[in-house]
Kinemage of the C-alpha trace (Angstrom):
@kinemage 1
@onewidth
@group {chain A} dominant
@subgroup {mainchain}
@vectorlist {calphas} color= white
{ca unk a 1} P 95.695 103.483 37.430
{ca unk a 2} L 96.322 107.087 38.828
{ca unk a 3} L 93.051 108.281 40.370
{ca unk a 4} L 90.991 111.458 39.771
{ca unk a 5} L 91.011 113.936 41.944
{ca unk a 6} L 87.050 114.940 42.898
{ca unk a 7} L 85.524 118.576 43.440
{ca unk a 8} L 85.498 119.357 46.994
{ca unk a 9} L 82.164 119.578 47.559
{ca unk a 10} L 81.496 115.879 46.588
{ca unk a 11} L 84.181 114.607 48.459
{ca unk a 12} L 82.793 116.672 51.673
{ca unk a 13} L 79.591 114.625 51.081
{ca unk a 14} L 81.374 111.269 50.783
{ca unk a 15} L 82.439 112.454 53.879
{ca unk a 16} L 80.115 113.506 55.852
{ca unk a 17} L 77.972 110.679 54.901
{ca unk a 18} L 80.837 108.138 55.573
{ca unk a 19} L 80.856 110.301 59.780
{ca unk a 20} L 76.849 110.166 60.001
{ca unk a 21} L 76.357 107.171 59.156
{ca unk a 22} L 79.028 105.556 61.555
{ca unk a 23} L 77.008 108.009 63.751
{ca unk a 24} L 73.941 106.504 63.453
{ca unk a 25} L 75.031 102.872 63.227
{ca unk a 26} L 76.215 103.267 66.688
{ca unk a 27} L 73.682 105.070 68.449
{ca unk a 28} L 71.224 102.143 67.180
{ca unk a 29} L 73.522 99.626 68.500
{ca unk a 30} L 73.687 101.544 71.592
{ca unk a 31} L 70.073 102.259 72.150
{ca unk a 32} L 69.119 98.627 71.569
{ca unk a 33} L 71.900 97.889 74.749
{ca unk a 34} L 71.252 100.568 76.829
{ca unk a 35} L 67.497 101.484 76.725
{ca unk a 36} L 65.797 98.523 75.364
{ca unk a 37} L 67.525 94.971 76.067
{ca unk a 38} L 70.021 95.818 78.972
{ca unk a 39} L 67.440 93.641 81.580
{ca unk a 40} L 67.511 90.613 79.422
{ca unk a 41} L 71.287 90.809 78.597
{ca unk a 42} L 72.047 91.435 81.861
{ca unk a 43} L 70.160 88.248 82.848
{ca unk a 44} L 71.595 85.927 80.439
{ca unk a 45} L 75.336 87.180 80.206
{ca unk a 46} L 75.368 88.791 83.978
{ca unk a 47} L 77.038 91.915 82.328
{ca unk a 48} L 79.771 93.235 84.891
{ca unk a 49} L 80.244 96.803 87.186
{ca unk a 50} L 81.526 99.154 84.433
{ca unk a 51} L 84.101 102.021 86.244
{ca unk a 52} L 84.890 104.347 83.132
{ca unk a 53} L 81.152 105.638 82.563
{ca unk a 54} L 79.525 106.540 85.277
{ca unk a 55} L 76.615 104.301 86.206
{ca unk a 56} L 76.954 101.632 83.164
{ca unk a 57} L 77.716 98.470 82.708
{ca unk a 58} L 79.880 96.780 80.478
{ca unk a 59} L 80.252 93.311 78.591
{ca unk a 60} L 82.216 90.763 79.709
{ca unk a 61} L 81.388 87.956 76.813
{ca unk a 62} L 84.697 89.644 74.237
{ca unk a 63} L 86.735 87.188 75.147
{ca unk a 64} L 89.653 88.683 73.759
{ca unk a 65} L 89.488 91.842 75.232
{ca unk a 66} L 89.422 90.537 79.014
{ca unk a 67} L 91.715 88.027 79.051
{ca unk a 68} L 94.255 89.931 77.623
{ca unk a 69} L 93.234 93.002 79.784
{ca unk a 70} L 93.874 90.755 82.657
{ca unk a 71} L 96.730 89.577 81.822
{ca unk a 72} L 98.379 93.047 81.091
{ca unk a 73} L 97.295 94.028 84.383
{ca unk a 74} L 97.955 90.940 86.408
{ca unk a 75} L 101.869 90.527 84.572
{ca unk a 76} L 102.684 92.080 81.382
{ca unk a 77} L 102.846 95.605 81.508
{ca unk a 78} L 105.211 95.183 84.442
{ca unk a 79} L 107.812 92.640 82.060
{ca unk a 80} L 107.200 94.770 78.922
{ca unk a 81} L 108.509 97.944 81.150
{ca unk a 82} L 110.972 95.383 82.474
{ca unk a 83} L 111.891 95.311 78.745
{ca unk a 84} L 112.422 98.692 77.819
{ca unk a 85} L 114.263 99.032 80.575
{ca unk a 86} L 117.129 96.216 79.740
{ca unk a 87} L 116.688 96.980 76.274
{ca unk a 88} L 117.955 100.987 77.235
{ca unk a 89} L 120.171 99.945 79.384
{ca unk a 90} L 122.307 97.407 76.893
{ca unk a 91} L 122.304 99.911 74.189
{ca unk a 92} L 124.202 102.390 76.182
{ca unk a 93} L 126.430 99.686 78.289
{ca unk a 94} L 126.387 96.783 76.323
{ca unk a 95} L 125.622 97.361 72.747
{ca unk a 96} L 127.338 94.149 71.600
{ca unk a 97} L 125.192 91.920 73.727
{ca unk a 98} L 122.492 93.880 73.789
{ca unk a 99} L 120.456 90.889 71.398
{ca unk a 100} L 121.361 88.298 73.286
{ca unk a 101} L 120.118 89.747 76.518
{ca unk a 102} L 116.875 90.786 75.379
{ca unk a 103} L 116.863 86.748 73.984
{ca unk a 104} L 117.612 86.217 77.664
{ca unk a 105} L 115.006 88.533 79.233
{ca unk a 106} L 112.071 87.131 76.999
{ca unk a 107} L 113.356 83.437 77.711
{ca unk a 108} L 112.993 84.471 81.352
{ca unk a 109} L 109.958 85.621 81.057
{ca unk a 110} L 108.493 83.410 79.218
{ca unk a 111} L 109.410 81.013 81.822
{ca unk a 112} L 107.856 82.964 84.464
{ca unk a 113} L 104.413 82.569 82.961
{ca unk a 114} L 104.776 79.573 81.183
{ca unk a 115} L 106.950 77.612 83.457
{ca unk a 116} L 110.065 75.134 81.998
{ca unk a 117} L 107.582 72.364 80.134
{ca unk a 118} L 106.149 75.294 78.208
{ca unk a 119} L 108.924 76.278 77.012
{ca unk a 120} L 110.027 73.102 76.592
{ca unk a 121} L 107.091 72.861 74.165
{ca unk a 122} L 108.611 76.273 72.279
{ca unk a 123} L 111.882 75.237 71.995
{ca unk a 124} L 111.059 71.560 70.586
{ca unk a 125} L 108.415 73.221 67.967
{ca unk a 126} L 111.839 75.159 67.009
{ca unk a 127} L 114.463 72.586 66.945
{ca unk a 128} L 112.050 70.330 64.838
{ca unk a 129} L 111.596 73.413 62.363
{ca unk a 130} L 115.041 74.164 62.108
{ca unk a 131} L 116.036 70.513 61.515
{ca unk a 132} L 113.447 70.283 58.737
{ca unk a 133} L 115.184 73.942 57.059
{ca unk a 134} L 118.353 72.289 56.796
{ca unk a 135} L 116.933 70.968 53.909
{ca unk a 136} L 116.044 73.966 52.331
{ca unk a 137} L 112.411 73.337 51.164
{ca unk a 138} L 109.616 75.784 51.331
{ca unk a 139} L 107.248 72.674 50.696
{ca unk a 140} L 108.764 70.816 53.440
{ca unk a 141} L 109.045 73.792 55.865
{ca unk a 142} L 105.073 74.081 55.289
{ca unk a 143} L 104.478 70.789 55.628
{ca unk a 144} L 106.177 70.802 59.120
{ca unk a 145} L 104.925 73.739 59.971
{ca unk a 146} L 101.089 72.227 59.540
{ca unk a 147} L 101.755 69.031 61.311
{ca unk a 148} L 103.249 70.896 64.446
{ca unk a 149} L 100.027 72.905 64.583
{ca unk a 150} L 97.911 69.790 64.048
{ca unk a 151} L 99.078 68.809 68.221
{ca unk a 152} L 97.579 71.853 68.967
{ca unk a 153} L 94.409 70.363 68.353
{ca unk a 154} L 95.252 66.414 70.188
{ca unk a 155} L 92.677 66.375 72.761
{ca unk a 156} L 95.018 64.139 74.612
{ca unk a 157} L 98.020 66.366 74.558
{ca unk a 158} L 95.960 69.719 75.687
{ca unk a 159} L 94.646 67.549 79.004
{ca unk a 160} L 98.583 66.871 79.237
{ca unk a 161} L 99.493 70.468 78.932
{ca unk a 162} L 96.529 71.662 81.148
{ca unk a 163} L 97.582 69.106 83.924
{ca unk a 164} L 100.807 71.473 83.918
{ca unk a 165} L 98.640 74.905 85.514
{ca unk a 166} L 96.365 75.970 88.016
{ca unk a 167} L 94.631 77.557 85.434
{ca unk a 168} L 92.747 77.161 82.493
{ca unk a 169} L 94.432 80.940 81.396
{ca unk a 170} L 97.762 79.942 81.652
{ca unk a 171} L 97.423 77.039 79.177
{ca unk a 172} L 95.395 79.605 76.945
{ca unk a 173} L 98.597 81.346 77.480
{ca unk a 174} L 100.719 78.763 76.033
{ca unk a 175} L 98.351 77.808 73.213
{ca unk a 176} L 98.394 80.845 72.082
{ca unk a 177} L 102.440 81.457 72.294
{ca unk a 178} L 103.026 78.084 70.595
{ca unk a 179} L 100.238 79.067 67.648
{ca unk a 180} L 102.190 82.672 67.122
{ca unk a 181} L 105.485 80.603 67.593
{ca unk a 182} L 104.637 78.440 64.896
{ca unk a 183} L 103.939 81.359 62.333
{ca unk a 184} L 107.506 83.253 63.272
{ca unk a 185} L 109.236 78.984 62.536
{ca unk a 186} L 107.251 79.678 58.780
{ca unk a 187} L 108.888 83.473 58.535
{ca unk a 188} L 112.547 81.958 59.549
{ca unk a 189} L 112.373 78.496 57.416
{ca unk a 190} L 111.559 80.440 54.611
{ca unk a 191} L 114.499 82.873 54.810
{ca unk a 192} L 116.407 80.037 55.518
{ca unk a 193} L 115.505 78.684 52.272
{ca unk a 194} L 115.683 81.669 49.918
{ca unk a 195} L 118.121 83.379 51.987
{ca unk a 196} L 120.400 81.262 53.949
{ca unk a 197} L 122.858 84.404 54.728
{ca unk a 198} L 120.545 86.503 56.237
{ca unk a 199} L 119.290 83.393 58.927
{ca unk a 200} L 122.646 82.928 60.329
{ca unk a 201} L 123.209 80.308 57.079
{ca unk a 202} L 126.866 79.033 55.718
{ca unk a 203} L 128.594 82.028 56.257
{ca unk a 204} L 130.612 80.956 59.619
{ca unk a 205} L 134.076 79.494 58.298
{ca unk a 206} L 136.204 76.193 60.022
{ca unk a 207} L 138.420 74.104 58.533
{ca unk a 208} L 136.725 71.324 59.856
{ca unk a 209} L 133.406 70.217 58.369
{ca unk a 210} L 131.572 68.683 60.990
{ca unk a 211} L 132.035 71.236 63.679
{ca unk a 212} L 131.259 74.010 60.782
{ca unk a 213} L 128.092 72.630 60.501
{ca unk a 214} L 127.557 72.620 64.058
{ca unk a 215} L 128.423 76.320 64.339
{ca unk a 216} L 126.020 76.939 61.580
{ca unk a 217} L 123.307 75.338 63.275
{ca unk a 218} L 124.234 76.901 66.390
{ca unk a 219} L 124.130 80.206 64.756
{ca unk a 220} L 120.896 79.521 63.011
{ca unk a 221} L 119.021 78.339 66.840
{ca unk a 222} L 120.006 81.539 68.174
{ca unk a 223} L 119.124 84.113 65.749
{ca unk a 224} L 115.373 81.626 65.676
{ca unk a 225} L 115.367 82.021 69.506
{ca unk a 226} L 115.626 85.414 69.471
{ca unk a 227} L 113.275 86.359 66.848
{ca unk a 228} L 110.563 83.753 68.868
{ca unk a 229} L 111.141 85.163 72.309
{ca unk a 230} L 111.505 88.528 71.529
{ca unk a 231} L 109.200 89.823 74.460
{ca unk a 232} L 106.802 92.841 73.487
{ca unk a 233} L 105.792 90.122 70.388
{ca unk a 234} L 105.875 87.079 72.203
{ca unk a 235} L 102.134 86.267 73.194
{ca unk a 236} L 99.921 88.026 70.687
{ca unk a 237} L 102.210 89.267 67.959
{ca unk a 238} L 101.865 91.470 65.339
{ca unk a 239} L 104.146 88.872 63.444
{ca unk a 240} L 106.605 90.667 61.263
{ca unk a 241} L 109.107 88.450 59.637
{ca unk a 242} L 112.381 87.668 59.854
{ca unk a 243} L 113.648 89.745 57.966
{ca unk a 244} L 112.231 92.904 58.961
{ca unk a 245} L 112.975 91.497 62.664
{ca unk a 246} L 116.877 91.070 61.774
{ca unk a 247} L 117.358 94.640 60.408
{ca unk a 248} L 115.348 96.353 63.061
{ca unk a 249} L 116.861 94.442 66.185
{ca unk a 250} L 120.985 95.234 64.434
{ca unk a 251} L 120.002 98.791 64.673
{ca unk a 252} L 121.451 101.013 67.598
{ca unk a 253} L 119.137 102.154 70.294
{ca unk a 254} L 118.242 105.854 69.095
{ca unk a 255} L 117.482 108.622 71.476
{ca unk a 256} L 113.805 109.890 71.843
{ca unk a 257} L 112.517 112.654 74.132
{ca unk a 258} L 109.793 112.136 76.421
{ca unk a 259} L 107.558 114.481 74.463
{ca unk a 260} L 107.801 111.821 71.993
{ca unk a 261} L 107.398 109.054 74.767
{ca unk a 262} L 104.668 110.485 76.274
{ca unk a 263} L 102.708 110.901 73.035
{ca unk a 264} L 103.375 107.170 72.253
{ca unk a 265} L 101.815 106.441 76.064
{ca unk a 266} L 98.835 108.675 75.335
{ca unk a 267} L 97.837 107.131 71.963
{ca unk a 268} L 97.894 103.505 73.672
{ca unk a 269} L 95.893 104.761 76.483
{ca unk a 270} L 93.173 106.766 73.879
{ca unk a 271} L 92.750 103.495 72.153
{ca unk a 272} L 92.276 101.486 75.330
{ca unk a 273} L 89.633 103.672 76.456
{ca unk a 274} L 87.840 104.195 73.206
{ca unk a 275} L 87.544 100.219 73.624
{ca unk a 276} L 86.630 100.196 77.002
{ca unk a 277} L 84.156 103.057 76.606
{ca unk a 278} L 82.447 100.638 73.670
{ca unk a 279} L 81.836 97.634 76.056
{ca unk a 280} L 80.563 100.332 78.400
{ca unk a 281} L 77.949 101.871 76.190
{ca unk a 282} L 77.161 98.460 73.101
{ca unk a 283} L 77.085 95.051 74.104
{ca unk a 284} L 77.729 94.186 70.550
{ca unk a 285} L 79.442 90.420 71.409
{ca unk a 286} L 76.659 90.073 73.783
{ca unk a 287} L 73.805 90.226 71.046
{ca unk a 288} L 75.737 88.481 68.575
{ca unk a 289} L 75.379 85.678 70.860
{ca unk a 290} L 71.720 85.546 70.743
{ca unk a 291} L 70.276 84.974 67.323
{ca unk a 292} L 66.855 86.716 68.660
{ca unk a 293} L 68.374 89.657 69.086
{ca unk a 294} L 69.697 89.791 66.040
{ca unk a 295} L 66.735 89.423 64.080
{ca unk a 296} L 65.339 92.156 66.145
{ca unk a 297} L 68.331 94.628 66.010
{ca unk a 298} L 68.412 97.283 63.536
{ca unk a 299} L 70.113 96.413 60.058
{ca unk a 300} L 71.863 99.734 60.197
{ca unk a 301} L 73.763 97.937 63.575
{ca unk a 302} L 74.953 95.238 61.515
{ca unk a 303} L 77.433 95.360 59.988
{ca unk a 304} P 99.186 90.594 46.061
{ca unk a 305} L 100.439 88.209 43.344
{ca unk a 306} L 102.498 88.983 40.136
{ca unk a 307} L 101.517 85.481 39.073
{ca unk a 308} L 98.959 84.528 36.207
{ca unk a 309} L 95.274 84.015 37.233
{ca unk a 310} L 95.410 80.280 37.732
{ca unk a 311} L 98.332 81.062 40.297
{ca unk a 312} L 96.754 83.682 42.249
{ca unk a 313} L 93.312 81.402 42.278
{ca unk a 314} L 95.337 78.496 43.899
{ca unk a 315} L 97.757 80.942 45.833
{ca unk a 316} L 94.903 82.677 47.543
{ca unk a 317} L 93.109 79.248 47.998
{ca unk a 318} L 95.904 78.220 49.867
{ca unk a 319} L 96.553 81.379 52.087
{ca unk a 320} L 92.881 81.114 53.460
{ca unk a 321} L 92.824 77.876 53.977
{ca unk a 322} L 95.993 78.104 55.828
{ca unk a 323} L 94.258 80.640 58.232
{ca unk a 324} L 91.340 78.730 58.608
{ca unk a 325} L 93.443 75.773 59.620
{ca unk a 326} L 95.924 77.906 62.449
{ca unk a 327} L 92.670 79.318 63.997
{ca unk a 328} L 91.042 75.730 64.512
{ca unk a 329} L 89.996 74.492 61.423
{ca unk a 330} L 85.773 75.302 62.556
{ca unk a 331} L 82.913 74.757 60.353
{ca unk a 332} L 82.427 78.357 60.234
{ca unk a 333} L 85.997 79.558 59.986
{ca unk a 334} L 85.961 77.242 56.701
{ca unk a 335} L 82.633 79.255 55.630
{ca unk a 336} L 84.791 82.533 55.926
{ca unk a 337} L 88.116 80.734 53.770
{ca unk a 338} L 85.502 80.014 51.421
{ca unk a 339} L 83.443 83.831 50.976
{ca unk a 340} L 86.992 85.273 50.992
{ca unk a 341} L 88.346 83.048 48.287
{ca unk a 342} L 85.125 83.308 45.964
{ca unk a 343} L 85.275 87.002 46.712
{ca unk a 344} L 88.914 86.875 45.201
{ca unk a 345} L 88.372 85.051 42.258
{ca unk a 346} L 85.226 87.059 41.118
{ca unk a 347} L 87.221 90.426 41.789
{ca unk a 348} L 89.982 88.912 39.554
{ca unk a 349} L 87.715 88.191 36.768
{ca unk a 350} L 86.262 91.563 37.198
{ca unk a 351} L 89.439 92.673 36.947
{ca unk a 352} L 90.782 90.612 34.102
{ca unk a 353} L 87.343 91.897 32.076
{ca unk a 354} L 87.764 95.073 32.582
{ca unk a 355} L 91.460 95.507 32.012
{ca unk a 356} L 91.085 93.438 28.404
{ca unk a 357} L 92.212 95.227 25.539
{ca unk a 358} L 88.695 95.990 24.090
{ca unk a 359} L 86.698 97.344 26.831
{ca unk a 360} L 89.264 99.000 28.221
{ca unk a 361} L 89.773 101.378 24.964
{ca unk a 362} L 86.103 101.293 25.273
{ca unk a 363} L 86.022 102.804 28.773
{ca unk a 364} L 88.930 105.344 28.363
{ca unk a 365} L 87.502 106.715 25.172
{ca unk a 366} L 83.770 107.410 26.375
{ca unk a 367} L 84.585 107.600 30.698
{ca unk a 368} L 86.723 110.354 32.165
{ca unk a 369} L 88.940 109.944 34.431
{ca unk a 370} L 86.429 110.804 37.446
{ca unk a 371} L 83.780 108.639 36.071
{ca unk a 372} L 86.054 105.779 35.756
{ca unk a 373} L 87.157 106.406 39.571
{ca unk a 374} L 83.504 106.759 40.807
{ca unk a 375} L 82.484 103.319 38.286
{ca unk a 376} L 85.991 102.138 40.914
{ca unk a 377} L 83.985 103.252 43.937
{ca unk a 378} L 80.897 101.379 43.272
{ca unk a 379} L 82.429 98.172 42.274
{ca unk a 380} L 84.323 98.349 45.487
{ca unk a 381} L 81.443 98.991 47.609
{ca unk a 382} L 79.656 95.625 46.408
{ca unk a 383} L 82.835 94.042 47.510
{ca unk a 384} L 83.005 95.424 50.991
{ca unk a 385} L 79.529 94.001 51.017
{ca unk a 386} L 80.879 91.049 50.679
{ca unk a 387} L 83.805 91.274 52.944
{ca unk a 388} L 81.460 92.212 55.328
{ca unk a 389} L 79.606 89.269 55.239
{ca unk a 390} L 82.704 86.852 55.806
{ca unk a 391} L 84.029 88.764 58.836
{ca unk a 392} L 80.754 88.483 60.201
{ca unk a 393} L 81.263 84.888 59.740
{ca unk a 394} L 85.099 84.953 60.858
{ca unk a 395} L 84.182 87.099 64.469
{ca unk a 396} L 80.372 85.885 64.921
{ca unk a 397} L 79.730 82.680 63.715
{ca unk a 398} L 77.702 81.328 60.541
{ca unk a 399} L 74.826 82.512 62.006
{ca unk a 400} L 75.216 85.863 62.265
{ca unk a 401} L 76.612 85.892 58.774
{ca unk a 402} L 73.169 84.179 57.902
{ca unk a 403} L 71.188 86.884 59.858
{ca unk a 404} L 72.932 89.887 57.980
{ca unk a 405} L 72.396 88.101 54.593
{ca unk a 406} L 69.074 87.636 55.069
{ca unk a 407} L 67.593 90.904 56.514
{ca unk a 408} L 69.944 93.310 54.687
{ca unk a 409} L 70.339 91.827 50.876
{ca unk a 410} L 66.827 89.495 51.478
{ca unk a 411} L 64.463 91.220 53.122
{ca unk a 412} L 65.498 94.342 53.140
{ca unk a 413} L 66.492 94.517 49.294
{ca unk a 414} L 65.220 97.659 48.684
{ca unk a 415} L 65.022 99.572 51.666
{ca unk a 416} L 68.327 98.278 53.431
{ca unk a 417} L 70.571 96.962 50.701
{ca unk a 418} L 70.421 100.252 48.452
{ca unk a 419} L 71.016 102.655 50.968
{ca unk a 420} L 73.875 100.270 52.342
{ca unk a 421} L 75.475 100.077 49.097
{ca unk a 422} L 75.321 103.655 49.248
{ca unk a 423} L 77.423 104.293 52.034
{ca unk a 424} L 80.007 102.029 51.196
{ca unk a 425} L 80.384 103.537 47.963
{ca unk a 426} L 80.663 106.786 49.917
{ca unk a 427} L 83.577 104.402 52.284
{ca unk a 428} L 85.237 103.508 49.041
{ca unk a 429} L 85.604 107.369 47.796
{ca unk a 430} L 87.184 108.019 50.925
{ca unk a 431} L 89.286 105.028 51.134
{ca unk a 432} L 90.817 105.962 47.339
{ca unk a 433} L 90.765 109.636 47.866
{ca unk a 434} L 93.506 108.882 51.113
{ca unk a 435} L 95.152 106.483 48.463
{ca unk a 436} L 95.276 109.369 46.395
{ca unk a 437} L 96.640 111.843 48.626
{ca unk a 438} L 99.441 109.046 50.046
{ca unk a 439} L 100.572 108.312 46.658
């Protein structure tokens, strides 16, 4: 459906409403830190010396966000410049090789970090995927694929592994390489299957059969290697496919100027200190930790398939439960598969309803084409709701999902949930008006 375009005027309130309310959201959440509960979080969480504001303290309880801090710190920025560096200097001296020597360099490192029975580990998980491709199944690819994940979770295996480092953070280290490894063994089997040219498949020619097949496979383990140890992707992604790894690593090294250089440096270093500066001045994952607090904070603070619809209800079934199962399989990661799939289906029967035949003549005769965009808006803004709600179960737990439920849609019915729903209908009109402008 092409969407409207809306006068200005409304879509500088959806706007500024969208801005002030952010606005406000966070100087609750900040208030509540800073000038109300900062003694008592302090005492319970022992928040740490904060050096980018002046005089505040920050929280240390995101996980995430300091042990990957100190690892870029203690190792990784120095390898991923180590990177850039081989990676220039092969595509003006050794274009050719220049693939196999970044394969090399992440290999390297990799074993630097991880030391040889780590990757050990990442070179069995691929051998055993490979193996399983010759056979060109997706159903058996999967099926590998979820049983190699399943030893992440062998209680005797991790002592084994931890036994290997003198520290807990390396193994974290591996555990979480192996996990992304396993998701990049999915992308490759897959190609494999569908597309056994493009993975380094039957394309080599010999005479003889046997040693054919060996060159295929031999073929096939580097091009996986390479795509797994590919260095700025290695520990925490983004995962991009195969695919759109194979085309992008081919291409020749292109010149850019420093302007462009330094403005890629500067954007990394705005984000990382818009995320620092929001430790400094919320302890957000602090007070999610404490159920008290949360039923003191302010509500304000909280917060494709071309198949038929029995397809996309089992496709999307699968897909979440797949996630749930890669990030541990918890009680309240299954919560979150669950929301999200029930949010799916009821959008696709929303969407099958509205889309029928008779109430969609209906509709076009008697709603203009704004009206049916702003009907669009507020239909979306009950499902953001929603979505809301499971990635406040997905980053926080059940019981912060239970919290928000209960004090915003509950409780707070009338004088939280309206003027919530509000706002995200104002989110929604912005969301379609940049679809708009984009398409």
């Amino acid at each position: 459906m092409e969407l409207a375009e809306l006068p200005q005027w409304e879509m500088a309130v959806y706007w500024f409403l969208s801005f002030s309310s952010h606005i406000f959201s966070f100087y609750q959440l900040h208030r509540f830190s800073k000038a109300e509960h900062e003694k008592s979080l302090d005492r319970e969480v022992h928040l740490e010396k904060g050096f980018l504001v002046w005089g505040y303290k920050k929280d240390p309880t995101d996980f995430e966000w300091s042990f990957w801090n100190e690892w870029v710190w203690r190792s990784l920025f120095c390898s991923l410049i180590g990177h850039t560096v081989v990676s220039r200097l092969c595509g003006v001296y050794l274009p050719q090789c220049r693939k196999a020597v970044l394969t090399l360099y992440g290999m390297v490192s990799a074993w630097w970090l991880l030391g040889f029975k780590g990757v050990a580990v990442l070179m069995l998980h691929l051998s055993v995927s490979l193996v399983v491709a010759q056979l060109h199944s997706p159903t058996l690819s999967w099926g590998c694929a979820i049983l190699l994940l399943s030893t992440l979770h062998i209680s005797s295996l991790q002592d084994v592994q931890r036994a290997w480092y003198d520290s807990e953070e390396r193994y974290l280290l591996l555990l979480f390489s192996t996990a992304v490894c396993a998701l990049r063994c999915i992308s490759f089997s897959l190609e494999l299957c569908w597309s056994p040219l493009l993975a380094g498949g039957p394309s080599v020619r010999c005479p003889f059969v046997q040693f054919r097949r060996m060159k295929e496979l031999a073929t096939q383990l580097s091009s996986l290697t390479s795509y797994c140890f590919y260095h700025p992707l290695f520990y925490n992604g983004p995962v991009i496919t195969y695919k759109d790894f194979s085309q992008q690593i081919e291409r020749p090294v292109c010149n850019v100027s420093a302007q462009w250089l330094l403005a890629k440096l500067l954007r990394v270093c705005v984000w990382w200190c818009l995320a620092e500066f929001m430790i400094h001045v919320m302890y957000m994952h602090a007070i999610q930790n404490n159920e008290t607090y949360l039923h003191i904070l302010s509500p304000w603070a909280l917060g494709g398939s071309h198949h038929g619809p029995f397809q996309k209800v089992i496709s999307t079934a699968l897909a979440f439960g797949f996630v749930c199962f890669w990030h541990g399989f918890h009680d309240y990661l299954q919560y979150w598969a669950l929301l999200n799939w029930l949010g799916v289906l009821v959008e696709n029967i929303i969407a099958v309803f509205l889309t029928s035949p008779p109430l969609h003549r209906i509709i076009v005769c008697y709603l203009s084409p704004r009206m049916q965009r702003r009907g669009l808006a507020l239909v979306s803004a009950f499902s953001t709701a929603m979505i809301i709600l499971s990635n406040l179960v997905f980053l926080g737990g059940t019981h912060v999902g239970h919290v928000y439920w209960k004090r915003v849609f509950v409780q707070g019915w009338s004088t939280m949930a309206v003027p919530m729903l509000a706002f995200l209908y104002c989110f929604a009109q912005v969301g379609l008006e940049v679809d708009r402008k984009q398409s």
